[in-house]
C-alpha positions as CSV (number, residue, x, y, z in Angstrom):
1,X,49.6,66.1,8.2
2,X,52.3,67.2,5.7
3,X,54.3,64.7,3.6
4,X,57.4,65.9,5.7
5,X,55.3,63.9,8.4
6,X,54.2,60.7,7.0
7,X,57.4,58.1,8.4
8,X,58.8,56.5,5.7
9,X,58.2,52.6,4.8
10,X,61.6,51.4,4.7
11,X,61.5,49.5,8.0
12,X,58.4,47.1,6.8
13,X,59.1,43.6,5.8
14,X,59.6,43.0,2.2
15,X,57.7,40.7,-0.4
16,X,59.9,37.8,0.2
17,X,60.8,38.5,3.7
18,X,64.1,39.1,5.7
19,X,64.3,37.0,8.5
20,X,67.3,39.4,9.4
21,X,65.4,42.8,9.4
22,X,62.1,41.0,11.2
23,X,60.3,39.9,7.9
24,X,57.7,37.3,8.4
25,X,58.4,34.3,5.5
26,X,55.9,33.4,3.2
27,X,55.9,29.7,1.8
28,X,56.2,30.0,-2.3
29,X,52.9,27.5,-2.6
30,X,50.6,28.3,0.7
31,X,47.8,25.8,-1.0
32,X,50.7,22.8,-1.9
33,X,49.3,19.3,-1.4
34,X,50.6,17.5,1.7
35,X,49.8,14.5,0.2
36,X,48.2,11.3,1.7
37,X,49.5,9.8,4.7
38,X,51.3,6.6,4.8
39,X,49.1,3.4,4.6
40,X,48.6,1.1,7.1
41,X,47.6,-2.3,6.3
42,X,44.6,-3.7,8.3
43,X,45.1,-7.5,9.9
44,X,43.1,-8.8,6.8
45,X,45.5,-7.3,4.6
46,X,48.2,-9.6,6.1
47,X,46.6,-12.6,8.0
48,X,44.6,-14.7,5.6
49,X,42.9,-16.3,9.0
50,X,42.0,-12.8,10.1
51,X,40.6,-12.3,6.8
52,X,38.8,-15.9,6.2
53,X,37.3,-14.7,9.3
54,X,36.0,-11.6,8.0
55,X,34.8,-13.7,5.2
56,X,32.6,-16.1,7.2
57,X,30.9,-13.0,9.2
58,X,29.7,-11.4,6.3
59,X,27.9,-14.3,4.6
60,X,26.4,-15.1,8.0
61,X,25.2,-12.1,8.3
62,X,23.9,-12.3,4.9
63,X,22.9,-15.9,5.7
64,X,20.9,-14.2,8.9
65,X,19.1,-12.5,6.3
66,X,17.8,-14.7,4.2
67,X,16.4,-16.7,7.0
68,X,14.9,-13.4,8.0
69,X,12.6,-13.1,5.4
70,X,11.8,-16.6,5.4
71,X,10.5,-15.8,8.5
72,X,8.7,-12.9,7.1
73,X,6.3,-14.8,5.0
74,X,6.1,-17.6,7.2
75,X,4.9,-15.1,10.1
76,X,2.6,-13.1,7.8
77,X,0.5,-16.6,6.6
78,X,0.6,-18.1,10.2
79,X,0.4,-15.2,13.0
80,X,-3.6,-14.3,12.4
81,X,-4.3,-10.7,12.1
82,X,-6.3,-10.1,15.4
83,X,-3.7,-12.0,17.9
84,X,-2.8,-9.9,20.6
85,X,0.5,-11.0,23.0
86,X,1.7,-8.6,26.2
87,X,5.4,-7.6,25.7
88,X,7.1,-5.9,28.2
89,X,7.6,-2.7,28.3
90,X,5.5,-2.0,25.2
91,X,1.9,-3.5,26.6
92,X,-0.7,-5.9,24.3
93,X,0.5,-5.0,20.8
94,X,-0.3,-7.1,17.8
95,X,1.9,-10.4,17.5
96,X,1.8,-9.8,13.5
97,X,2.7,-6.5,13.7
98,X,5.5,-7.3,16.0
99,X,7.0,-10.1,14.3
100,X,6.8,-8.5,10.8
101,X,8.6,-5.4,12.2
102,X,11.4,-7.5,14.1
103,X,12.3,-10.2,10.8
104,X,12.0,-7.4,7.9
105,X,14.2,-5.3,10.1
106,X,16.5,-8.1,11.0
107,X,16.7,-9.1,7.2
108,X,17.7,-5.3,6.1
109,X,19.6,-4.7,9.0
110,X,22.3,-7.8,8.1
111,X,22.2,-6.8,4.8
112,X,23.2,-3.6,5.0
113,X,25.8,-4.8,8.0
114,X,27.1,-7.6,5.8
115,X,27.7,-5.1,3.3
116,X,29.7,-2.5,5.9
117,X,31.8,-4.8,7.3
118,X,32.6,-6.7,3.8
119,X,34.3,-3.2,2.4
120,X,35.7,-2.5,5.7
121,X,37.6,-5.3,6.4
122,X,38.2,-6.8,2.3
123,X,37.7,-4.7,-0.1
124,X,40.5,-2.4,-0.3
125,X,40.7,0.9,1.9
126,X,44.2,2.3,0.1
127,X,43.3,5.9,-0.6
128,X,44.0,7.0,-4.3
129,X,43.8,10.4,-5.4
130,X,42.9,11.5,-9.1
131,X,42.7,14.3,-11.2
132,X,40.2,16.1,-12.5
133,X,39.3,15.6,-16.2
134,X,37.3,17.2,-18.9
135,X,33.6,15.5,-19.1
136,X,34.1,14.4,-22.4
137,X,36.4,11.8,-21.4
138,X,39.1,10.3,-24.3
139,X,39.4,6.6,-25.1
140,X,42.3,6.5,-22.7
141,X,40.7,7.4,-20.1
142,X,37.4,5.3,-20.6
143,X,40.2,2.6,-21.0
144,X,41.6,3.4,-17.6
145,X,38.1,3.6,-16.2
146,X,37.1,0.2,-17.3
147,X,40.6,-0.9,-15.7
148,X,39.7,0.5,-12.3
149,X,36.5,-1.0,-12.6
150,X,38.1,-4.5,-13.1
151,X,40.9,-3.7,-10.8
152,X,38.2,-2.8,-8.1
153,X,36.1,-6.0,-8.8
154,X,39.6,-7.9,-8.1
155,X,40.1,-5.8,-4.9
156,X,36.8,-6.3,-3.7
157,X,37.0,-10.6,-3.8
158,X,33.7,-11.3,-5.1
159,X,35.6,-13.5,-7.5
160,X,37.7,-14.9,-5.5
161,X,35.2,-15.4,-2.2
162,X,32.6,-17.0,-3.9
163,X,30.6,-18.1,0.0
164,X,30.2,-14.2,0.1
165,X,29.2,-13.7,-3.2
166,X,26.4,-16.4,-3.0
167,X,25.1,-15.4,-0.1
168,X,24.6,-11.8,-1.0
169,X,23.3,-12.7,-4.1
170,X,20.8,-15.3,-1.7
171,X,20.0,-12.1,0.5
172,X,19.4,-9.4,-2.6
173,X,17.3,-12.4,-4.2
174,X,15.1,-12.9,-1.5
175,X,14.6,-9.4,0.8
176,X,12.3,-8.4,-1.9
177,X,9.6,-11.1,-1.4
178,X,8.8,-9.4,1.8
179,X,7.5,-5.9,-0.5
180,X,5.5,-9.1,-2.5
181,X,4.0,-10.2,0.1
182,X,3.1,-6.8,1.7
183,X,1.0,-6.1,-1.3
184,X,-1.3,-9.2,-0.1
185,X,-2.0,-7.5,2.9
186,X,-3.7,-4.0,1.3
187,X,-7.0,-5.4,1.7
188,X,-8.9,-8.7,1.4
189,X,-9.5,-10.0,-2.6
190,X,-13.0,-9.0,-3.2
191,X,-13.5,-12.3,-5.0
192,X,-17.3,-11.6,-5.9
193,X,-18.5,-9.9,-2.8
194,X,-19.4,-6.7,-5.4
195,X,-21.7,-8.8,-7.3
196,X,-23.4,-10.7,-4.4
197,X,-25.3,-9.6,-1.2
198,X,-26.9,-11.8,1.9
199,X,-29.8,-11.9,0.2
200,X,-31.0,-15.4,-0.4
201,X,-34.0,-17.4,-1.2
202,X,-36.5,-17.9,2.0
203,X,-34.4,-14.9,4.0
204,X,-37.0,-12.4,5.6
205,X,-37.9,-8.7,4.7
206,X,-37.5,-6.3,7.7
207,X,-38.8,-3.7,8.7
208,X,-36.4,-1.3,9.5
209,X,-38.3,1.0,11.2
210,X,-39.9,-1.5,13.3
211,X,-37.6,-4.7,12.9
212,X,-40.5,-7.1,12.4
213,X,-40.8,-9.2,9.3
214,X,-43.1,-7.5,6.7
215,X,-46.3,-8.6,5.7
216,X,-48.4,-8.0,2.2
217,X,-50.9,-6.1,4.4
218,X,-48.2,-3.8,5.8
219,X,-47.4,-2.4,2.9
220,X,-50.0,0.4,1.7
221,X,-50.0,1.5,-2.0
222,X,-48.3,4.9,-2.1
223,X,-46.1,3.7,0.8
224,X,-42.6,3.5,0.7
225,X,-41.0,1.0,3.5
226,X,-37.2,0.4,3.6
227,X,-36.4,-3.0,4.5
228,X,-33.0,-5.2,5.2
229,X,-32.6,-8.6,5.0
230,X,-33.3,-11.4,8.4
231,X,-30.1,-11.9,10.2
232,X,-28.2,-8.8,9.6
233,X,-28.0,-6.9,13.2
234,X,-26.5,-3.6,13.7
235,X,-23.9,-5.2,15.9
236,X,-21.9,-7.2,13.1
237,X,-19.1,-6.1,12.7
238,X,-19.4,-6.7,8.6
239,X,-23.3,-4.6,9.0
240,X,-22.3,-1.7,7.2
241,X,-20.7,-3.4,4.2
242,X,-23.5,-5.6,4.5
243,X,-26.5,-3.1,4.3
244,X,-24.7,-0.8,1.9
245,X,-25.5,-3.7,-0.6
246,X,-28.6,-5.3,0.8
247,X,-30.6,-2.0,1.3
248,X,-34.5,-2.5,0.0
249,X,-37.3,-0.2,-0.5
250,X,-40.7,-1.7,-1.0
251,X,-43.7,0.0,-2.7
252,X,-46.7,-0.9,-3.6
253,X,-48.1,-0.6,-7.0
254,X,-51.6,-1.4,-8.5
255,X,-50.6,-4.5,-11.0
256,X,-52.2,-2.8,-13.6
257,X,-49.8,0.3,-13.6
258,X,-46.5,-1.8,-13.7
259,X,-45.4,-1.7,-17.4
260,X,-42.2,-4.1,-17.2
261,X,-43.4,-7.8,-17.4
262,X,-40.7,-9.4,-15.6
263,X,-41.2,-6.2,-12.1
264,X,-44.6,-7.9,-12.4
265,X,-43.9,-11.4,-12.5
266,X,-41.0,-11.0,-9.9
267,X,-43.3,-8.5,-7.6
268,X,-45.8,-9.9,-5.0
269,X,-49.7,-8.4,-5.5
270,X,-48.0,-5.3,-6.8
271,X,-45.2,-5.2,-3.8
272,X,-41.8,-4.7,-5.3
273,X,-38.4,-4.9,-4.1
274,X,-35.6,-2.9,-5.4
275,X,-32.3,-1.5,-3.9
276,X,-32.0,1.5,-2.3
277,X,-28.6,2.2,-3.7
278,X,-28.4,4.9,-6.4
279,X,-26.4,2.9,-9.3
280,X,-24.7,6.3,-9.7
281,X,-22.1,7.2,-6.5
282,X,-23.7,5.0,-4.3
283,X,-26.2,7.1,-2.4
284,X,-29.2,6.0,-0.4
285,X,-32.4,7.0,-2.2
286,X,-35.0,8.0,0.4
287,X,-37.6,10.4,-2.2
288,X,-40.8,8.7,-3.8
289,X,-43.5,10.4,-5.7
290,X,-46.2,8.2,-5.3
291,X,-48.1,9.5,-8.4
292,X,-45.4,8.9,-10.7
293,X,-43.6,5.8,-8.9
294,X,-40.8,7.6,-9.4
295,X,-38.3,7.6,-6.8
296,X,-35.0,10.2,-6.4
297,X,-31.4,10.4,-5.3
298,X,-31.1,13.6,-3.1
299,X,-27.7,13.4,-3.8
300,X,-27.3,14.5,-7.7
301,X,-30.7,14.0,-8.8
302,X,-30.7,10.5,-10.5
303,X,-34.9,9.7,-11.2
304,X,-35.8,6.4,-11.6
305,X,-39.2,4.9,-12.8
306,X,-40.2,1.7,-9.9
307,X,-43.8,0.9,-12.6
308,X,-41.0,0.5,-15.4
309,X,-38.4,-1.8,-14.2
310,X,-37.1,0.8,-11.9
311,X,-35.4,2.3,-15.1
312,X,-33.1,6.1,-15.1
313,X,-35.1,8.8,-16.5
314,X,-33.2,11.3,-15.6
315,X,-30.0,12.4,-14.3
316,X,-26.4,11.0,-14.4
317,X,-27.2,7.3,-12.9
318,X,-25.7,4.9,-15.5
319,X,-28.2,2.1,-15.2
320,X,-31.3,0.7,-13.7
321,X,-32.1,-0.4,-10.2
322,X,-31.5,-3.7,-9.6
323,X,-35.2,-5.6,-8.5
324,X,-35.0,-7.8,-5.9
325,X,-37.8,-11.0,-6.7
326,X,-40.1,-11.6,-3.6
327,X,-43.1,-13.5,-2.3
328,X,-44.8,-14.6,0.5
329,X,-44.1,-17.8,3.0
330,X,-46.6,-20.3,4.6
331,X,-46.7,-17.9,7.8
332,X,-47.4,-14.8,5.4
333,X,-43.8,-12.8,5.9
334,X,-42.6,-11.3,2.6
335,X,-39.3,-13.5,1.8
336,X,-37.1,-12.9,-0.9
337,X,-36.7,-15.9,-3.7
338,X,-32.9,-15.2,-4.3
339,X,-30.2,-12.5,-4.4
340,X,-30.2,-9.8,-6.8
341,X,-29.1,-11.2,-10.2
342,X,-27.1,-8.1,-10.7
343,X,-24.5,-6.0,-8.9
344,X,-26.3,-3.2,-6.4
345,X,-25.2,0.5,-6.3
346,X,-22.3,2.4,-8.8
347,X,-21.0,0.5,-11.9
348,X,-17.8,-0.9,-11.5
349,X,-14.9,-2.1,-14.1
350,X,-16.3,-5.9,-14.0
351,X,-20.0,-4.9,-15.5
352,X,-19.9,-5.6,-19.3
């Protein structure tokens, strides 16, 4: 196409536009702020009633709250653990469970409602726009800052409305007990459960291969019998916490190979009693050389010596095997003479 061809621009609309020769106008600010629209006061703003109203909703429903948690704790030390109730639609669900769920709800719920409906009905909705500042703000404006601060604490009538202000303050103070008391429910207190067994004085040795009560003449020397203590039935529900601290094996030893004076005096014509725990992780030791006496942990290799107080001789067990002391009742049974006089399996942060 030749320049003689190309039509010439003088019909287009100019820069400013022609409303007379078709030009579109163009605003002289396209991004200009329309501003904010026109307040409108709410019924609070004008109607005191409306707005004592307002006032007496949100500290009840603070008020709500506090009795809430107060329910909490009074449901988590009365409702016992294992009570089951049938609540339609859901089935048999715990009644603990349940109630906890429905007052720590209840209690966060009306605070955080309390707090909704106190800034949108009192505290005040008028829109204010500001502009943007450097970050390193003058003493003018950290003056003017502070002043919005106290003009919003005036706005927001926690001065002047003192029954919501109390009660909030009564809510805040008292939703946190329910996290307290939670932290009573990660486990039972272990009191001194670590340092004791069911082992007591006139309880029977069992066989745990036959469950019959041991006697001196069923145990052989070189033998090695495990044993747990009369009473403790694989149906408990507490039998594994149980036996994982009352665990025995018994050997018999010639008298005259035991070096430790008090193994002798607490074993029974050479039968001695020790836990089956290693005092390392807490594995069960099942491997006995009956040359040695030694016995050892399949489980990182922990020896001990059963003729010498039961005593580590190698490996990473930090101390010996506790010896439980035995003897023999008027019917012949092997019976133990007390509990272990020290803690059973892995050293924990009590031992000294």
């Amino acid at each position: 196409m030749s320049s003689q061809e190309i039509p010439e621009e003088k019909h287009l609309p100019s820069e400013q536009g022609d409303a007379h020769h078709g030009g579109v106008a163009v605003a002289d600010d396209p991004f200009a702020d329309p501003g904010l629209p026109a307040h409108k006061p709410r019924i609070q703003d004008i109607d005191e009633r409306a707005a004592k109203r307002s006032e007496r909703t949100v500290a009840l429903l603070f008020t709500v709250s506090m009795l809430a948690t107060i329910a909490f704790i009074a449901a988590f030390v009365a409702i016992p653990v294992d009570k089951i109730v049938f609540i339609w639609p859901l089935g048999k669900v715990s009644a603990l469970n349940v109630a906890l769920g429905l007052t720590l709800g209840t209690a966060l719920f009306c605070i955080g409602a309390g707090a909704v409906h106190w800034a949108r009905t009192l505290m005040s909705d008028v829109e204010v726009a500001d502009d943007r500042h450097a970050i390193a703000a003058p003493a003018e404006v950290k003056a003017k800052v502070l002043q919005d601060f106290r003009d919003g604490t005036d706005e927001s009538g926690i001065g002047r409305r003192p029954l919501i202000r109390n009660t909030m303050l009564g809510a805040l103070a008292l939703v946190p007990l329910s996290g307290v008391v939670l932290l009573r429910d990660l486990g039972p207190l272990p009191e001194d459960k670590l340092r004791k067994t069911i082992w007591a004085k006139g309880k029977l040795l069992i066989n745990q291969n036959t469950m019959e009560p041991l006697r001196p003449e069923d145990v052989l020397v070189g033998s090695l019998t495990f044993a747990k203590p009369e009473g403790l039935e694989e149906d408990a529900h507490d039998y594994m916490s149980e036996i994982a601290k009352a665990a025995l094996m018994i050997v018999r030893i010639k008298p005259e190979d035991i070096k430790d004076k008090r193994e002798l005096e607490w074993s029974h014509d050479g039968i001695v009693a020790y836990s089956k725990i290693c005092t390392h992780v807490g594995c069960p030791i099942s491997l006995y050389e009956q040359q040695t006496h030694h016995v050892l942990c399949p489980c990182h290799q922990s020896t001990f010596d059963l003729a010498d107080g039961g005593r580590v001789i190698f490996g990473p067990a930090g101390h010996a095997l506790p010896q439980l002391r035995i003897g023999v009742n008027d019917e012949g049974f092997l019976e133990a003479l007390g509990d272990f006089e020290e803690p059973v399996g892995p050293a924990f942060w009590e031992r000294g």
